[in-house]
N, C-alpha and C positions, 0 to 999 in steps of 0.2 A: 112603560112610559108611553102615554098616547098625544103623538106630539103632532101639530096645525104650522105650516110653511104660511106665510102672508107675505107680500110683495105689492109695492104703487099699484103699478098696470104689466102686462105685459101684450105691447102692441111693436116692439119691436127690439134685434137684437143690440145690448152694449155691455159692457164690462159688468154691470149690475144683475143683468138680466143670466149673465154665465156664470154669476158666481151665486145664485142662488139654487141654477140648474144643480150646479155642485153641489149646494145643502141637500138637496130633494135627491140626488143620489144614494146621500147618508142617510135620508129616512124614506126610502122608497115604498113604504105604505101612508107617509103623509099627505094629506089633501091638503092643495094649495088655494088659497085665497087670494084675489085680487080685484082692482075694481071695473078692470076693463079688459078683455081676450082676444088677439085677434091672430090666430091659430094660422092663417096665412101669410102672414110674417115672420114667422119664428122658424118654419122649417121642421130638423126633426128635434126642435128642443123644445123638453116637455111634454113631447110626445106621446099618447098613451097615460096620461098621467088625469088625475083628478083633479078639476079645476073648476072653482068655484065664485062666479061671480056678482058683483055689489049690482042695485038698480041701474046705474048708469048705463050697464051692457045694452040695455033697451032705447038708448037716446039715441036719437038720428047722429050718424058719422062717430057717436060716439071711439068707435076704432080707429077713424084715421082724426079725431082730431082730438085729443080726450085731454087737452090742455085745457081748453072751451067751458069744462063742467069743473074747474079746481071748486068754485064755490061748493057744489053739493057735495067734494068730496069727503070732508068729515063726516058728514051724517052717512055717507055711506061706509065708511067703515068704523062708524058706531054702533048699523047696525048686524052687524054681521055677530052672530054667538058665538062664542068658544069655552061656553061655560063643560062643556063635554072632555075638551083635553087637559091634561097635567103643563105640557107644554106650549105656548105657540110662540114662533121662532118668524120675527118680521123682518124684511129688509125693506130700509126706507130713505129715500130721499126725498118724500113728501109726507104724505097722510098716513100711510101705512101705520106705524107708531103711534097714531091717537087709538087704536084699535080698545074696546073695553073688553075686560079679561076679570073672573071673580078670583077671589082672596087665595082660592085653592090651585089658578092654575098659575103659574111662573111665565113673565112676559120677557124674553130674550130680545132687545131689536138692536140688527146686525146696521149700522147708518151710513149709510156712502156720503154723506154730506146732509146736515141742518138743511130745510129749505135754502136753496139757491136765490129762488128770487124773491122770495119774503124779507131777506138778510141783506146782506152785503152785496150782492151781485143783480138789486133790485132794480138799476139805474140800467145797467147793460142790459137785461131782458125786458127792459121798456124799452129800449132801442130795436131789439132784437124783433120781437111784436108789431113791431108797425100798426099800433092799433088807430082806430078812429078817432077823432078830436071827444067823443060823447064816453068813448071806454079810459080814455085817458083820462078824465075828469073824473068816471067812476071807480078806477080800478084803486087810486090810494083808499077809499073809504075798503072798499074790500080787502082788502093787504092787512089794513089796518085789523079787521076781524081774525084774516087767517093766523096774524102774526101773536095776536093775543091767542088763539086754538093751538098752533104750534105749541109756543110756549109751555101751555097751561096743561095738556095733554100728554107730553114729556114726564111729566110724575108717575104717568100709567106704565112707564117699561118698570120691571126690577132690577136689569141689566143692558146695561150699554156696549155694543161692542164696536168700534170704530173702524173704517178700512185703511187707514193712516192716522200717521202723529199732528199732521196737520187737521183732520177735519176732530181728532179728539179734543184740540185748543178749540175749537167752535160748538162742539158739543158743549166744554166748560162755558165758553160764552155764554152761547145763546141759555141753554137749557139749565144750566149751574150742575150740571153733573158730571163725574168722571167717567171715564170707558175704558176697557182693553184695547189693546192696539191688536186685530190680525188682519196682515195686509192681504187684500183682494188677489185672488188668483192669476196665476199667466199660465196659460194649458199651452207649454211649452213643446211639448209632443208636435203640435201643430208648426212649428215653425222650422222653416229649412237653416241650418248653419254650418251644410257641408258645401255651400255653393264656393266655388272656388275665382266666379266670375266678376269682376269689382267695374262696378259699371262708375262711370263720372259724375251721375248726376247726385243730387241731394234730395229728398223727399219729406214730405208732409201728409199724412193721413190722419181726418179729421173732418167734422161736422162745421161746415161754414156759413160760421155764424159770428155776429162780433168779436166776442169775449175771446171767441180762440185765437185772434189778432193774424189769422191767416194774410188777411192786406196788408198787415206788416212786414210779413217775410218777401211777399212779391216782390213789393217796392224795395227792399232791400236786394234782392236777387237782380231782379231790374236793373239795378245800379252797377251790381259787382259783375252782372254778363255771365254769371254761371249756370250752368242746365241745373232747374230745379221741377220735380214732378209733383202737384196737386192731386190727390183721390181722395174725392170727398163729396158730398149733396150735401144743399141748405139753401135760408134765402139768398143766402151771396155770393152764389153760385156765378151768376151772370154777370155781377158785378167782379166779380174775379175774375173772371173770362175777361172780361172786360179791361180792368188793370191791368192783366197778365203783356208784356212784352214775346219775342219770338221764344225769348230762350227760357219761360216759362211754361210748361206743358199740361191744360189743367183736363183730367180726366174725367170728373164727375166722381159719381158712384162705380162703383166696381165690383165684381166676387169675388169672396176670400181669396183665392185659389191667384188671383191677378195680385192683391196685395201683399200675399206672404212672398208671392216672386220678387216683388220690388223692394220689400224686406229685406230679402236675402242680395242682393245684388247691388245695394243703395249703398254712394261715397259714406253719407251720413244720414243722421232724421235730425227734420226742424221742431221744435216743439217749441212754440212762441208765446203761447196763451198760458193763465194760470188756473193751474186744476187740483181739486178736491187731491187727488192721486195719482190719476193719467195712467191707463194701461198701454195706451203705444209707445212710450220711451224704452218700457221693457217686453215689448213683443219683439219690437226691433235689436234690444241685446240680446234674446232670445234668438236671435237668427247671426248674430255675433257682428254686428254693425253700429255705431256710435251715436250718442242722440250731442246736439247742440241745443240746448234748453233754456227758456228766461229762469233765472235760476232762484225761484221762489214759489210759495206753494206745495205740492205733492212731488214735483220733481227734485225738489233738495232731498227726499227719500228713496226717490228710485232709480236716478243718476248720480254717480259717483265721478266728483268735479275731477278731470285730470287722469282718471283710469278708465271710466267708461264714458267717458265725455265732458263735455264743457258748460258751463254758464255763461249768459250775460246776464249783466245786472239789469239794466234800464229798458223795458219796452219802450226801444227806438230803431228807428231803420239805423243810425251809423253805430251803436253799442251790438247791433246782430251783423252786421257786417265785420267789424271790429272782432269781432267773433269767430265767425265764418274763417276769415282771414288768417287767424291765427291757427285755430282746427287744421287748416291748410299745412303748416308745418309740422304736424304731431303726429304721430304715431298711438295703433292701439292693439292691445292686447287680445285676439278675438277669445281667446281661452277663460281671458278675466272679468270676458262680457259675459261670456255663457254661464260662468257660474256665479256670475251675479245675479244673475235674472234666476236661477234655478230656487236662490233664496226664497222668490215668491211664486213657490208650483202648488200644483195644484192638491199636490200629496201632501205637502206642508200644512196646505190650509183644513183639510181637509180631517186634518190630526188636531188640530188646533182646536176647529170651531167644535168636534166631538166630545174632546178631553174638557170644552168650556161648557158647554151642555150637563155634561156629565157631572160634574162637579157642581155648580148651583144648581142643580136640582138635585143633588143630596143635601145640600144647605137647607135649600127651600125645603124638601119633606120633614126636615129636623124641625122647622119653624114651625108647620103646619101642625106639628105633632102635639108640641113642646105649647100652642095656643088653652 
């Protein structure tokens, strides 16, 4: 079986980005496809590997700013070939998945979420953007196009495979198709859960930007006077600095090696925003420390309400305090964290997405045969 790895871009690392690494471990002669590289953000992931990139690699900033070119992203990876392999295996949160693939090869795409800002979360990454009074006016006409190319392009996979139960209800939306559920990795290995030090404060790690409603926690924190720790970069960086009262501490960006410490040593983790799946509520059980989470979205899958942490219903500063408050009185099981999160390792996944490979492409060569 000669199988093609595809993925958006790789211009820097997040939960999408690790868990492809993962696939490309299980076909370590696969050559990856993507529409933009930029090899000095990545570090050693990917390393050594064959990487294969669309036109866009050629455009000015294209690497740091590869949001800028969504328009040409279909056509770039319409034109990319892969009439040479049996398999190619996509991971997509964008254009990946429009990729053209012939009759003979089997189109697998692994989907961390339907476009975000195509769909539902279209209103908050116009906030998010800050764009110009002239891109505002332009950019529904454009949306409008990608959202019909999304769509329409979606027939081109044979198989859907979803990273939660949540983004496979969106799959069915948007696309009218069904998916398998295999939950995105947690490279558990990496996380400290012998620390024995239980520090006071509360923590948040996260890209600050609207939708994660990190301003919400502040302001809630603010209010209750309890030591809470921010690591994180985005545009609201400054603007958080800026809310932040004394007893909120915002650090910016960090190195792993800073945030698996405060992992491990953290009263609890905030997690306020709502997400496709959210890999920090269980990096953080991983290191065997409790998440408080709005309790909708990806985290009704990866927090367990009362054992390994808490909900609130309502993004509201008094419904997360209300919250908080109560966390305060409860007790947790660090034993019942760890092998919660161990659910989604990296071994698990790893068996998963193989045994699903394996299996429709005996399907498919039945088909192919049987034409």
């Amino acid at each position: 079986m000669k199988l093609a790895i595809a993925h958006d871009w790789l211009t820097n690392i997040g939960g999408a980005e690790i868990a492809i690494s993962i696939v490309a471990d299980i076909y370590e002669n696969a050559p990856i496809y993507t529409s933009v590289y930029d090899p000095d953000n990545l570090g050693d992931l990917l390393k050594g590997r064959d990487i294969r990139t669309s036109f866009i690699q050629k455009f000015k900033k294209a690497k740091k700013n590869h949001q800028k070119y969504l328009p040409f992203m279909p056509t770039a990876w319409e034109q990319f070939n892969f009439n040479e392999f049996d398999v190619v295996f996509s991971s997509s949160t964008s254009c990946a998945k429009g990729l053209i693939t012939s009759p003979n090869t089997m189109h697998i795409c692994y989907c961390n979420t339907p476009m975000r800002y195509a769909w539902e979360f279209y209103y908050e990454y116009m906030e998010e953007w800050n764009l110009s009074w002239l891109k505002k006016k332009l950019l529904p006409y454009v949306m409008h196009y990608i959202r019909m190319w999304d769509a329409i392009s979606a027939n081109r996979v044979d198989y859907f495979i979803a990273n939660s139960k949540n983004v496979a209800k969106r799959i069915n939306k948007h696309y009218r198709r069904e998916a398998e559920v295999i939950y995105a990795p947690v490279q558990s290995k990496f996380y400290d859960n012998t620390s024995d030090i239980d520090e006071e404060y509360f923590l948040i790690v996260s890209r600050l930007v609207p939708y994660k409603k990190v301003d919400l926690a502040v302001e809630a924190f603010n209010e209750l006077g309890l030591p809470l720790v921010v690591i994180g970069g985005g545009p609201q960086l400054d603007y958080i600095k800026k809310i932040a009262k004394d007893n909120v501490k915002v650090m910016g960006r960090q190195p792993d090696e800073v945030v698996m410490e405060h992992y491990a040593k953290c009263r609890a983790f905030i997690f306020p925003g709502e997400e496709d799946l959210g890999l920090t509520p269980l990096e953080v059980q991983a290191s065997g420390r409790p998440v408080i989470a709005f309790g909708k979205g990806g985290a009704t899958e990866t927090v367990l309400d009362q054992q390994t942490g808490l909900f609130f219903k309502e993004q509201t500063v008094a419904e997360l305090k209300n919250s908080v408050k109560q966390f305060m009185k409860m007790s947790f099981d660090k034993s019942v964290l760890i092998k919660h999160s161990e659910a989604f390792s990296e071994t698990m996944f790893k068996e998963k997405i193989k045994n699903f490979v394996d299996e429709k492409y005996e399907e498919h060569k039945t088909s192919i045969y049987c034409r």
